[in-house]
C-alpha positions as CSV (number, residue, x, y, z in Angstrom):
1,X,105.6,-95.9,43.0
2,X,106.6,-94.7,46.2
3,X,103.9,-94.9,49.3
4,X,104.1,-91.4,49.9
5,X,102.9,-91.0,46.0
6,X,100.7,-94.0,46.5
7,X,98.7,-92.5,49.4
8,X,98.6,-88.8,47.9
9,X,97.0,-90.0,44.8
10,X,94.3,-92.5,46.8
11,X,93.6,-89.1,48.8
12,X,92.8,-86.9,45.7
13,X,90.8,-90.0,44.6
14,X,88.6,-89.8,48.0
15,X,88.2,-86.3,47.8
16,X,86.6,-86.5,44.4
17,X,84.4,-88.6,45.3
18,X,82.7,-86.9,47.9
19,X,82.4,-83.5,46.3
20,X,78.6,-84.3,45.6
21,X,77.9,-86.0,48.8
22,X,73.9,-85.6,49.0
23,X,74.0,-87.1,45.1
24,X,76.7,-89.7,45.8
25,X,74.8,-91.0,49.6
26,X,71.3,-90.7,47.4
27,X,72.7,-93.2,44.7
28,X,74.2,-95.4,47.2
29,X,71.2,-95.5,48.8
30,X,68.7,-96.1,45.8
31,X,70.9,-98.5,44.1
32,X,71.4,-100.8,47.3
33,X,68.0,-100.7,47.9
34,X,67.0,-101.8,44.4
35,X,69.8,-104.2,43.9
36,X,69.2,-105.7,47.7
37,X,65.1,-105.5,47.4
38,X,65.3,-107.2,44.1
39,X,67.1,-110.3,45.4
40,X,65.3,-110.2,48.6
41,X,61.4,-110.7,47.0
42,X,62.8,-112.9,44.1
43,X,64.4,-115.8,46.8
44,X,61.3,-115.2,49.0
45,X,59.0,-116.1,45.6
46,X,61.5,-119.0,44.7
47,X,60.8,-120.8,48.4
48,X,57.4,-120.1,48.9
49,X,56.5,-121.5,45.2
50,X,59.1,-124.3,45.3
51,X,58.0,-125.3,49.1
52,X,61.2,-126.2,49.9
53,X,62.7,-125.3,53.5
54,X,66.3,-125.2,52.3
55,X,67.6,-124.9,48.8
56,X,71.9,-124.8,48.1
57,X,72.2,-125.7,51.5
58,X,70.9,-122.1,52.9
59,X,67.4,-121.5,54.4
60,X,65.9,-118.3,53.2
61,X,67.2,-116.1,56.0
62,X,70.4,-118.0,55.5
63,X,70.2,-116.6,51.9
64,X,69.7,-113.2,52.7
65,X,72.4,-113.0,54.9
66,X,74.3,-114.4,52.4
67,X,72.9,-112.1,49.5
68,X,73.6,-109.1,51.9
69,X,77.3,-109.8,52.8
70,X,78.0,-110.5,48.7
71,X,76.0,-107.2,47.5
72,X,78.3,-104.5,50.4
73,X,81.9,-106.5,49.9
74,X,80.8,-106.7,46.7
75,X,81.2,-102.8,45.9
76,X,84.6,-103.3,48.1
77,X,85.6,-105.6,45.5
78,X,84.7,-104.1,41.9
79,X,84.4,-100.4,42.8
80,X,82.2,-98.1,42.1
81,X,81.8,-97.0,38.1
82,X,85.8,-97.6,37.9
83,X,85.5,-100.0,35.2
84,X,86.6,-98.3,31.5
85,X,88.8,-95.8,32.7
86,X,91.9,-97.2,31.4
87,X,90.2,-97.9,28.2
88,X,88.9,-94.5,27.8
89,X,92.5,-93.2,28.2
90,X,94.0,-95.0,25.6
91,X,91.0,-93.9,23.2
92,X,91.5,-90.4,24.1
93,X,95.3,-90.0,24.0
94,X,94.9,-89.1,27.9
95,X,96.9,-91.9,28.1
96,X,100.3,-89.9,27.0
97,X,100.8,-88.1,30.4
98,X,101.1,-91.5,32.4
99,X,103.7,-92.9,30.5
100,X,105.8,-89.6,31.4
101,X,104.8,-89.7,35.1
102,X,107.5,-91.1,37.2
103,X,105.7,-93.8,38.2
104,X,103.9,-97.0,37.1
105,X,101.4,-96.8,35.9
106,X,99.1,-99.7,37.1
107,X,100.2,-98.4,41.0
108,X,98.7,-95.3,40.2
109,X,95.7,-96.5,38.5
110,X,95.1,-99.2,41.4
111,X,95.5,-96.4,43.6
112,X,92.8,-94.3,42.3
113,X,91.1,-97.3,42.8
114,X,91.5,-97.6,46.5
115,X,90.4,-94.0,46.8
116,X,86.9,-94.5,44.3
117,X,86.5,-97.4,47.0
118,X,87.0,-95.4,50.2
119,X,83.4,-94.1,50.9
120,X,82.4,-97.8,50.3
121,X,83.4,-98.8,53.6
122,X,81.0,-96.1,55.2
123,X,78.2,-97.5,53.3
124,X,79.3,-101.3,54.3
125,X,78.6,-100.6,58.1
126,X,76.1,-98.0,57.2
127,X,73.6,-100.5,54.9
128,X,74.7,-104.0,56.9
129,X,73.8,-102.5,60.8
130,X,70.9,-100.7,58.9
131,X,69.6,-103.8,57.1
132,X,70.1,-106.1,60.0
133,X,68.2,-103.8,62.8
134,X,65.4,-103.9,60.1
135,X,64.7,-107.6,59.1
136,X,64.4,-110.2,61.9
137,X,67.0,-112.4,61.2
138,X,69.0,-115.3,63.4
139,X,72.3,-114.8,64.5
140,X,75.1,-115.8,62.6
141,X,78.8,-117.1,62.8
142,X,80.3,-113.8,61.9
143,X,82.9,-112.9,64.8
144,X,86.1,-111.0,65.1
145,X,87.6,-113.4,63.6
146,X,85.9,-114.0,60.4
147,X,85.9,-110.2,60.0
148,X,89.6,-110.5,60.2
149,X,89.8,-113.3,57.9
150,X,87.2,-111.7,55.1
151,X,89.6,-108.2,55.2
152,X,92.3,-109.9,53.8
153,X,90.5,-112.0,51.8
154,X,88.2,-109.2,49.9
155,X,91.7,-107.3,49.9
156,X,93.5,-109.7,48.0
157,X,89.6,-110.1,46.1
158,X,90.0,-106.5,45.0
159,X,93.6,-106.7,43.2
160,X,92.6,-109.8,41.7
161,X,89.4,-107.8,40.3
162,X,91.8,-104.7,39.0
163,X,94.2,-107.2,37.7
164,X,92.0,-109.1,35.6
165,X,89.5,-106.2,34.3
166,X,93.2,-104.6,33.2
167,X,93.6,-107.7,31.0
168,X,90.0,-106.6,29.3
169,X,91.0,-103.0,29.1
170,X,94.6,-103.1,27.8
171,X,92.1,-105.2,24.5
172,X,91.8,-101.5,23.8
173,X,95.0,-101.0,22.2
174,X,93.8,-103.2,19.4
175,X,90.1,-102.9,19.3
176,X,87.9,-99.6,18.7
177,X,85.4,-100.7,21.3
178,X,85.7,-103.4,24.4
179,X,82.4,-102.4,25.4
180,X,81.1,-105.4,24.6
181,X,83.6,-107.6,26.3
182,X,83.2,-105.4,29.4
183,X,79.6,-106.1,29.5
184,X,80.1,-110.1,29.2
185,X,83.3,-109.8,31.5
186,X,80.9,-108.3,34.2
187,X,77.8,-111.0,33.4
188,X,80.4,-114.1,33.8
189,X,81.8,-112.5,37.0
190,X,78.4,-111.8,38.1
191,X,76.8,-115.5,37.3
192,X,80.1,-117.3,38.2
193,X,81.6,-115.3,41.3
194,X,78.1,-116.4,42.9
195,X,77.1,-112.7,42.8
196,X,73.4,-114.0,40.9
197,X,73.0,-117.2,42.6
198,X,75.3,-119.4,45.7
199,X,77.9,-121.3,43.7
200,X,75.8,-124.2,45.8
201,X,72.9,-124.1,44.2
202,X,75.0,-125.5,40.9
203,X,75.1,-129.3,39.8
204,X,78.6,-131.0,42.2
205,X,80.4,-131.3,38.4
206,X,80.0,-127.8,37.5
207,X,80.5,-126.6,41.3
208,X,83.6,-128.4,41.5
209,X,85.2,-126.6,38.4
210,X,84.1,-123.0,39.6
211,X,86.1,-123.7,43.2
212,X,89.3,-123.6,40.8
213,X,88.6,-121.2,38.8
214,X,89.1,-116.7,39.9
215,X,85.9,-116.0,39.5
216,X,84.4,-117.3,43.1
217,X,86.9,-115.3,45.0
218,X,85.4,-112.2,44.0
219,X,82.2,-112.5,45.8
220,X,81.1,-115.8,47.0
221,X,85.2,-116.4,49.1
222,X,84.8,-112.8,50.9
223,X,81.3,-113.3,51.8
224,X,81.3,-117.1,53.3
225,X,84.4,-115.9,55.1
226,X,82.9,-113.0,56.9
227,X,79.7,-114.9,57.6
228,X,81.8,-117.6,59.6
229,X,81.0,-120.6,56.9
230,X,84.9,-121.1,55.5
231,X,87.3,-122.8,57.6
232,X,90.9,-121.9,58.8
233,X,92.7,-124.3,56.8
234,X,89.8,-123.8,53.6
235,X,90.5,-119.9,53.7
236,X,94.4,-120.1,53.6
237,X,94.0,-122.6,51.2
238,X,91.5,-119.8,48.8
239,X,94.3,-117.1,49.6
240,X,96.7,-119.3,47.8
241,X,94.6,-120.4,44.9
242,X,94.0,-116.7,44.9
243,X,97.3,-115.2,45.0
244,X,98.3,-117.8,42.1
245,X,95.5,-116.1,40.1
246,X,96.5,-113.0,40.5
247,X,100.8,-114.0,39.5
248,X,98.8,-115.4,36.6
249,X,97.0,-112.2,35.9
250,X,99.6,-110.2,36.7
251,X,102.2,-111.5,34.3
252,X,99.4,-111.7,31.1
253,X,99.0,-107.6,32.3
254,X,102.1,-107.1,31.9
255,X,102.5,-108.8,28.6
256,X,99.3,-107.3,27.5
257,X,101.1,-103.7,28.3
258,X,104.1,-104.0,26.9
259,X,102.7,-105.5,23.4
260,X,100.1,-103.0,23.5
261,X,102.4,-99.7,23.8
262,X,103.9,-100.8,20.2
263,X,100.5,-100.4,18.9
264,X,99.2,-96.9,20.5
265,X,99.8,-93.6,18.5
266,X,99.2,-91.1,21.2
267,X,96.5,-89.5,19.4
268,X,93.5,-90.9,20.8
269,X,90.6,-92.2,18.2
């Protein structure tokens, strides 16, 4: 896909998504503050009843920093209700006009994606300044740097997110439903990426199998990077573990797609 293409199709995307804006700033709003005020009350009833100053390595104020730099990259990495789309298409014949479209057909999905994403940066400085003015936390490590450092990283965290949910959705040209692998897709992401708990709170075995494996760099690698607690050397170090996930993903995509376009009808179900 050209870049001209590629940028006119992440602009429609935008523009979609803010033709509702009180709705769409209303959800945003109510769903961080449930999702955030949730986590916040739960780790405040964990240390009070456990009486321990420090638990993972974070103190409590550590954790909610923590907590509120994984739940705003977080909606930079996995988008907002994106998920299903390709899916849907190949269950409703909708898929039949990509495949004519003179271009491919994962750049245009993925840019759709960047557009759904757009308004999410709005909300990131919006909800972090906001949340920050509010609670009386201690400064951190985040500098100019480690912003730097966690753009690229939660870029190349958001490919590897479209890559591998691709590998759940292209299931669709065999199976009448992936719902249900969606929903325990999301729940290992969620409990492995350290989206539910700090990977450091898990035993040193288990821990030490999760720093290999994709699913940390969705949300726990972009959020210790742009609080200041991952190294130089340690974050190029992720990038490349990273990028070897995505080649990984990328090829079993491919293979997925190409198997999977022998199988579809072009009817829909």
């Amino acid at each position: 896909m050209r870049p001209r293409t590629f940028l006119h199709v992440l602009s429609v995307e935008l523009r979609s998504q803010m033709s509702y804006r009180a709705d769409f700033w209303i959800n945003a709003f109510v769903g961080f503050l449930a999702e955030f005020g949730v986590t916040y009350f739960v780790w405040q009833a964990v240390f009070r009843e456990s009486g321990k100053p420090i638990i993972g390595g974070y103190t409590f104020d550590g954790l909610v920093l923590y907590f509120l730099a994984v739940v705003l990259l977080g909606r930079l990495v996995s988008g907002r209700e994106f998920e299903g789309q390709v899916c849907t298409d190949i269950y409703e014949g909708t898929l039949n006009r990509y495949l004519v479209f003179p271009a491919s057909f994962t750049a245009f999905k993925y840019a759709q994606r960047i557009g759904n994403l757009g308004v999410a940066f709005a909300q990131f400085a919006l909800f972090g300044i906001a949340t920050l003015l509010v609670l009386d936390l201690p400064e951190t490590r985040v500098s100019m740097a480690s912003v730097a450092m966690a753009a690229v990283a939660t870029a190349g965290a958001n490919l590897l997110y479209f890559l591998t949910d691709n590998l759940v959705q292209y299931v669709a040209f065999w199976a009448d439903n992936v719902w249900s692998l969606e929903v325990a897709k999301r729940w290992f992401v969620l409990l492995l990426g350290g989206y539910m708990l700090p990977l450091s709170v898990f035993p040193d075995g288990v821990r030490g199998v999760l720093e290999v494996l994709p699913f940390r760099f969705f949300f726990e690698f972009p959020a210790r990077v742009f609080l200041g607690e991952i190294p130089f050397v340690m974050w190029v170090q992720g990038l490349a573990l990273m990028g070897i996930w995505g080649i990984v993903a990328w090829l079993l995509g491919r293979l997925l797609w190409h198997r999977g376009q022998l199988q579809y009808t072009g009817v829909g179900i």
